[in-house]
C-alpha positions as CSV (number, residue, x, y, z in Angstrom):
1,X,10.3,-15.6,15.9
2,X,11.8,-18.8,16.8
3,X,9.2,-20.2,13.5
4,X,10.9,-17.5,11.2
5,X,13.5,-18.5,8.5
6,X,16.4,-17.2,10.0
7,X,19.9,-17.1,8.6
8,X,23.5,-16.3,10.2
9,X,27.2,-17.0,9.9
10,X,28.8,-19.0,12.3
11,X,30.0,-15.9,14.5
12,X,26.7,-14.7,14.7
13,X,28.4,-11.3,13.3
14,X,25.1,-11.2,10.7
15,X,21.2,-12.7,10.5
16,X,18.6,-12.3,7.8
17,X,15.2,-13.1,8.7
18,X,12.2,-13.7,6.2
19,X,9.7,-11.5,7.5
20,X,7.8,-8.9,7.0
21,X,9.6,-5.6,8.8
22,X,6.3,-4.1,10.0
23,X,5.2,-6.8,11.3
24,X,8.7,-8.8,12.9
25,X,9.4,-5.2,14.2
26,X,6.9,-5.3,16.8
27,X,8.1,-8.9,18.0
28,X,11.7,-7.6,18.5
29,X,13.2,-6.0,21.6
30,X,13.6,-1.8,22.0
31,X,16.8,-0.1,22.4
32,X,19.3,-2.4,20.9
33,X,20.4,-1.1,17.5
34,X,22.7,1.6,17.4
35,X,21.5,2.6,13.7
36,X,19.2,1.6,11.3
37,X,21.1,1.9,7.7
38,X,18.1,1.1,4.8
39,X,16.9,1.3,1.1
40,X,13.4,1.0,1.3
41,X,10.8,0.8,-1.2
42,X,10.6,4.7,-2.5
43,X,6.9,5.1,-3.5
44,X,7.4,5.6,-7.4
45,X,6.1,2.7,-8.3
46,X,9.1,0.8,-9.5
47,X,9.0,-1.5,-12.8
48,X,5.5,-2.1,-11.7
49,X,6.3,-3.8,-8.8
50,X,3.9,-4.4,-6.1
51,X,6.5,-3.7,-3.1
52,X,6.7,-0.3,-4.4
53,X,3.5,0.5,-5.5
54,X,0.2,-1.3,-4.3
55,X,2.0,-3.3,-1.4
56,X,2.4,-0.1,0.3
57,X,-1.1,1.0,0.6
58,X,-2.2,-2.3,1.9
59,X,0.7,-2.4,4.4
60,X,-1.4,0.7,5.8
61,X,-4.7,-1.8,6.6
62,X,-8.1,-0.9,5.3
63,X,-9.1,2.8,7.0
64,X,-6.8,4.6,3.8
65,X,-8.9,3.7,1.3
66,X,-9.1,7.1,-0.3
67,X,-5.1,8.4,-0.1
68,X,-3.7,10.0,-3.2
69,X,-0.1,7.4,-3.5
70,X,1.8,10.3,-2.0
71,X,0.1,10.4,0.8
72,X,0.2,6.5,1.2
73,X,4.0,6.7,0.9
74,X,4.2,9.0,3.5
75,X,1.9,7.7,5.8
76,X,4.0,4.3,5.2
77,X,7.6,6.1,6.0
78,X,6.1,7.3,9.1
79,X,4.7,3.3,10.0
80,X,8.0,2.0,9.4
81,X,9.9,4.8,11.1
82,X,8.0,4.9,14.5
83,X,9.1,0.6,14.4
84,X,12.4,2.1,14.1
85,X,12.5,5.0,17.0
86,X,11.4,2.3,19.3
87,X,14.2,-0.1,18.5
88,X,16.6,2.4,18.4
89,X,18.6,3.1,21.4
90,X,18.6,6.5,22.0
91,X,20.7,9.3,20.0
92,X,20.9,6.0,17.7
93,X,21.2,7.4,13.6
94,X,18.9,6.0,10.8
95,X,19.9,6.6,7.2
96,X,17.5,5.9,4.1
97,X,17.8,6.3,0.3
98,X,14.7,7.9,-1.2
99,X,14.4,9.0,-4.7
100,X,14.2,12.5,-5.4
101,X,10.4,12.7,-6.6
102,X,9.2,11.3,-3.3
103,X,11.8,11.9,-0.9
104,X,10.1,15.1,1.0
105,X,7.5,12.4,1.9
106,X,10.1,10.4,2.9
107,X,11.6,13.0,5.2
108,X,8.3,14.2,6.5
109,X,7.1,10.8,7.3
110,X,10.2,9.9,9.4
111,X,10.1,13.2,11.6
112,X,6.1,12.6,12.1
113,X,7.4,8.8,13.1
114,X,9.6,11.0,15.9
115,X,12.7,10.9,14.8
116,X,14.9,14.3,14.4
117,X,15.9,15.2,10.9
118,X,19.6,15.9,10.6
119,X,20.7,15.8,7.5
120,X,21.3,14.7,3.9
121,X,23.7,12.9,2.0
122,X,23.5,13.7,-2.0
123,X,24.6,10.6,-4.0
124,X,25.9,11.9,-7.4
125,X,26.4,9.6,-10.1
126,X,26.4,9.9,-14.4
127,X,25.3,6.7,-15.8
128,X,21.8,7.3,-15.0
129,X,19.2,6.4,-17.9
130,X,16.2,8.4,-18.3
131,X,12.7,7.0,-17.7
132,X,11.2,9.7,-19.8
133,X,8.9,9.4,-23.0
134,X,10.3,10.6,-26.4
135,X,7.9,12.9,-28.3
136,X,8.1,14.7,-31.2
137,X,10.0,17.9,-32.0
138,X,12.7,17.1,-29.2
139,X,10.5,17.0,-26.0
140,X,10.5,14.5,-23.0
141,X,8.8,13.9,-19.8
142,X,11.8,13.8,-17.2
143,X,15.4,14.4,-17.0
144,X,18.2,11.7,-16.8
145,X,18.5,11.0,-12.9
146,X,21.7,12.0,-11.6
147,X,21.7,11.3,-7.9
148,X,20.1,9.9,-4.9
149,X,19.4,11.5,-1.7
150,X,20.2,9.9,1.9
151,X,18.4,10.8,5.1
152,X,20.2,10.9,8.2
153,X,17.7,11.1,11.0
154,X,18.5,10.9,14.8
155,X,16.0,9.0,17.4
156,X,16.2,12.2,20.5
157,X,19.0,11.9,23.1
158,X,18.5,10.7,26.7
159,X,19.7,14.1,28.5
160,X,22.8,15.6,26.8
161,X,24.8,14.5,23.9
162,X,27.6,13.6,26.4
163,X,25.7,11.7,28.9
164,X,23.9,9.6,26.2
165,X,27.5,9.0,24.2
166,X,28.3,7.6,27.8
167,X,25.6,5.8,28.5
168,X,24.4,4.1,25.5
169,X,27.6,4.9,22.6
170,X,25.4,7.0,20.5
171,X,24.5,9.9,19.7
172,X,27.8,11.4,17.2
173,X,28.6,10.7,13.5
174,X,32.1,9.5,13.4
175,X,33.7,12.1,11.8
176,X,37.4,11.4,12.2
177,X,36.5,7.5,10.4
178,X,34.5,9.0,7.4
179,X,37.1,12.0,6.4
180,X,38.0,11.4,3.0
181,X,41.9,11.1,3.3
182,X,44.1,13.0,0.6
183,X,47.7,12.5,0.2
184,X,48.7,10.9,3.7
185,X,46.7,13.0,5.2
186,X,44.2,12.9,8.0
187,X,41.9,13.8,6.1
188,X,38.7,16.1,5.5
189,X,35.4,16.3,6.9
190,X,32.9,14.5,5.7
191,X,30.7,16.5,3.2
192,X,27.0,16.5,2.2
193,X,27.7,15.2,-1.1
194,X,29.1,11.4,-2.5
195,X,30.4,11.5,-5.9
196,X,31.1,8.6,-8.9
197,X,34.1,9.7,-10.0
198,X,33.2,9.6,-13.5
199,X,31.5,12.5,-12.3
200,X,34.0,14.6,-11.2
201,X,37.5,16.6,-11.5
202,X,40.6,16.6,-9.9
203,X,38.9,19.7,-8.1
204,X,36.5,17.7,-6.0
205,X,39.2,16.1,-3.8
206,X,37.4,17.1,-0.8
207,X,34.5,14.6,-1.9
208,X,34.1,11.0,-1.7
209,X,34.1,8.9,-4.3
210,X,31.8,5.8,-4.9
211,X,31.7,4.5,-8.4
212,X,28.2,2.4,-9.1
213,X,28.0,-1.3,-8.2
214,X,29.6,-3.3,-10.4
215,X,28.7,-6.4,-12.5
216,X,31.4,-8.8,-10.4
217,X,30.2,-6.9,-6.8
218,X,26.8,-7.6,-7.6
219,X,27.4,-11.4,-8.8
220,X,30.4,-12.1,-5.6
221,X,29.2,-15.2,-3.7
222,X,26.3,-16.1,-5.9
223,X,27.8,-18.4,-8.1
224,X,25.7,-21.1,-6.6
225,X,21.9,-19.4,-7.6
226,X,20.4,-19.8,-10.4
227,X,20.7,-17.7,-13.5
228,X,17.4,-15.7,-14.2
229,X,16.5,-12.9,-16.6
230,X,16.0,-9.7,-15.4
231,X,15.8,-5.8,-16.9
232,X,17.0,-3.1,-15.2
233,X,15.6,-0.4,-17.4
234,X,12.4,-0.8,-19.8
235,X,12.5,-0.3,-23.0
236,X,14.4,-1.2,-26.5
237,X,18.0,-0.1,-25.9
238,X,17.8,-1.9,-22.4
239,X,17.7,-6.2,-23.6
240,X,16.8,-8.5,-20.6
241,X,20.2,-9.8,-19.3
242,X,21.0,-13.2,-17.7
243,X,22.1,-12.6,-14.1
244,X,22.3,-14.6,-10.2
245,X,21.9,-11.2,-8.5
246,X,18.3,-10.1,-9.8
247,X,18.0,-7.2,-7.0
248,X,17.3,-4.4,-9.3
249,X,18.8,-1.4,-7.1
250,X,21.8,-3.0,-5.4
251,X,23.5,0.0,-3.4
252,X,27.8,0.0,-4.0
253,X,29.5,-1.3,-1.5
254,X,32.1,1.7,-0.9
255,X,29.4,4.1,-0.3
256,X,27.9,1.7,2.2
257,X,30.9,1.8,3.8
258,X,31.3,4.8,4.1
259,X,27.8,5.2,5.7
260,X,28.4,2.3,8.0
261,X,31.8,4.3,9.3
262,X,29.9,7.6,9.6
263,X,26.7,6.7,11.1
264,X,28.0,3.1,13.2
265,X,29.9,3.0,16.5
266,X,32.7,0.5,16.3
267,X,31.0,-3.0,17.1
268,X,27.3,-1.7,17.2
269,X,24.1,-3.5,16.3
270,X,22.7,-2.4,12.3
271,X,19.4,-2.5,11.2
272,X,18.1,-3.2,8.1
273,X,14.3,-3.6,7.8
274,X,14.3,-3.7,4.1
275,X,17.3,-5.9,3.5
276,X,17.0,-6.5,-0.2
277,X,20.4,-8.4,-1.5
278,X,22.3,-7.4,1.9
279,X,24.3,-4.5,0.4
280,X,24.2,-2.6,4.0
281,X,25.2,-6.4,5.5
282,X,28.0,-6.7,3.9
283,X,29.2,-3.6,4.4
284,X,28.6,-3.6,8.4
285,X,30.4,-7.3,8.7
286,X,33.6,-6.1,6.3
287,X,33.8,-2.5,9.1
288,X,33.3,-4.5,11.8
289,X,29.5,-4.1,13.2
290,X,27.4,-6.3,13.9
291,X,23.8,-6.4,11.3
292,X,20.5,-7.8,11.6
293,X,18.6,-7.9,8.2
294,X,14.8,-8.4,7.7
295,X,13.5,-9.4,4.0
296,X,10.2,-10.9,3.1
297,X,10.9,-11.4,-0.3
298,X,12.5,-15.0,-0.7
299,X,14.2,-14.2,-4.2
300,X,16.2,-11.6,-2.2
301,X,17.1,-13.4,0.8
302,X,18.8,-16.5,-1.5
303,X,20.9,-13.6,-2.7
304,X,21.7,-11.7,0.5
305,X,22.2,-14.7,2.3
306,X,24.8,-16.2,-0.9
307,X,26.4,-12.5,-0.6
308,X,26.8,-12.1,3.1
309,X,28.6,-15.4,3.5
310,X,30.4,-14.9,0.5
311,X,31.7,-11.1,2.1
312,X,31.7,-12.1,5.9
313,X,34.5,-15.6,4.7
314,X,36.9,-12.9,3.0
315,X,37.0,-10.8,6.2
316,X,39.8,-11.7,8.9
């Protein structure tokens, strides 16, 4: 590890490491993150890019030859997973976005890996752009995505809930630090469901709220990085656009939050094995945990190193 590009601040409160996870994973010790909070690759083949499409079925060596890219995706999830029950102390949580085409080989692949599936966080949002084909008379191919799904898994508990909350501080969402507070009050449970509020009425008050990453969150701290073209969206009506941040699914920062409240004990260890620009970084240094980040692509790291200082310098 010690010939790894490794980054930090000077509390040693964060540290990105260009790696690759499935391999540094093996290298690092087991049972001492209390969660592992990601957004990894999600198998649909994403603007063509080869982390999300051919990268995958190589990460799996040469016996897969013949796997349909479903399959591959899954059998991927599961790799990365299992890295993940072992470093996980035990009750310890691990969250992951998916996308809604692939996500039940998401969630199968993580309970092969050994982990318990819990539950599932819905990510609603309406300024979603359709990938679909226009054809004639009116028809498509897809509909305009609307929201992302979040896995929360659990690595099984050393004896009872109790005894493993004792011994090792995990095990239990934090309930009372996720409630979405109304009016003064404390607050009510946290729900299955995360909402823009764009996307909403004065109804859903027992929702939270998380509008889309903005331009300035996205750009905060990389004033310093060069400016590169990027595209979010193919096609016409979507022109290249001149941004520092090229990440092209950078996760908002409330909702991040939130998770890191819910899933975190107070001053634990996070995990990200697929850091991209450090979104789940930032949001463990600003509620107080402590987050280890591994990213292989350099582009990335630039940002989520430029980010995470950026973040960690405006917290107390």
């Amino acid at each position: 590890m010690s010939r790894l590009p490794a980054y930090s601040d000077d509390t040693q409160t964060w540290g990105l490491i260009e790696a690759d996870a499935l391999d540094l994973m093996t290298k690092l010790p087991p049972a001492v993150f209390d969660a592992v909070v990601t957004d990894p690759p999600y198998g649909i083949g994403f603007h063509d890019e080869a982390w999300d499409g051919t990268a995958i079925r190589y990460s799996l060596g040469e016996g897969y030859p013949n796997l349909g890219s479903g399959e591959a995706f899954e059998r991927f999830s599961c790799l990365w997973a299992n890295l993940c029950l072992r470093l996980l102390k035990p009750g310890g949580h691990l969250l992951s976005f998916g996308a809604p085409r692939t996500f039940h080989r998401l969630v199968a692949g993580v309970e092969d890996a050994g982990l318990e599936v819990r539950d599932q966080v819905l990510w609603l949002f309406d300024r979603g752009v359709p990938k679909s084909r226009k054809l004639p008379g009116g028809r498509g191919t897809t509909l305009k995505p609307a929201y992302e799904p979040v896995l929360i898994a659990r690595k099984p508990f050393d004896r009872t809930v109790m005894a493993n909350i004792e011994r090792h501080g995990t095990g239990a969402l934090n309930i009372d630090a996720a409630r979405i507070s109304r009016d003064g009050h404390l607050g009510y449970w946290p729900a299955t469901v995360a909402v823009s509020p764009r996307a909403t009425d004065e109804g859903a008050s027992r929702i939270f709220f998380c509008a889309r990453a903005t331009h300035q969150e996205r750009e905060a701290g990389c004033a310093e990085l060069p400016v590169r073209p990027t595209q979010i969206y193919t096609g016409r009506s979507h022109p290249t656009r001149l941004v520092r941040n090229i990440h092209p699914t950078v996760k908002p920062l409330s909702l991040m939050r939130w998770l890191i409240r819910l899933a975190v004990p107070e001053g634990g260890l996070v995990l990200d094995p697929f850091a991209g620009s450090g979104s789940t970084g930032i949001a463990a240094v600003v509620e107080g945990r402590r987050f280890l980040g591994i990213e292989r692509d350099a582009r990335y790291v630039d940002v989520a190193c430029a980010r995470l200082t950026h973040w960690a310098g405006e917290q107390p």
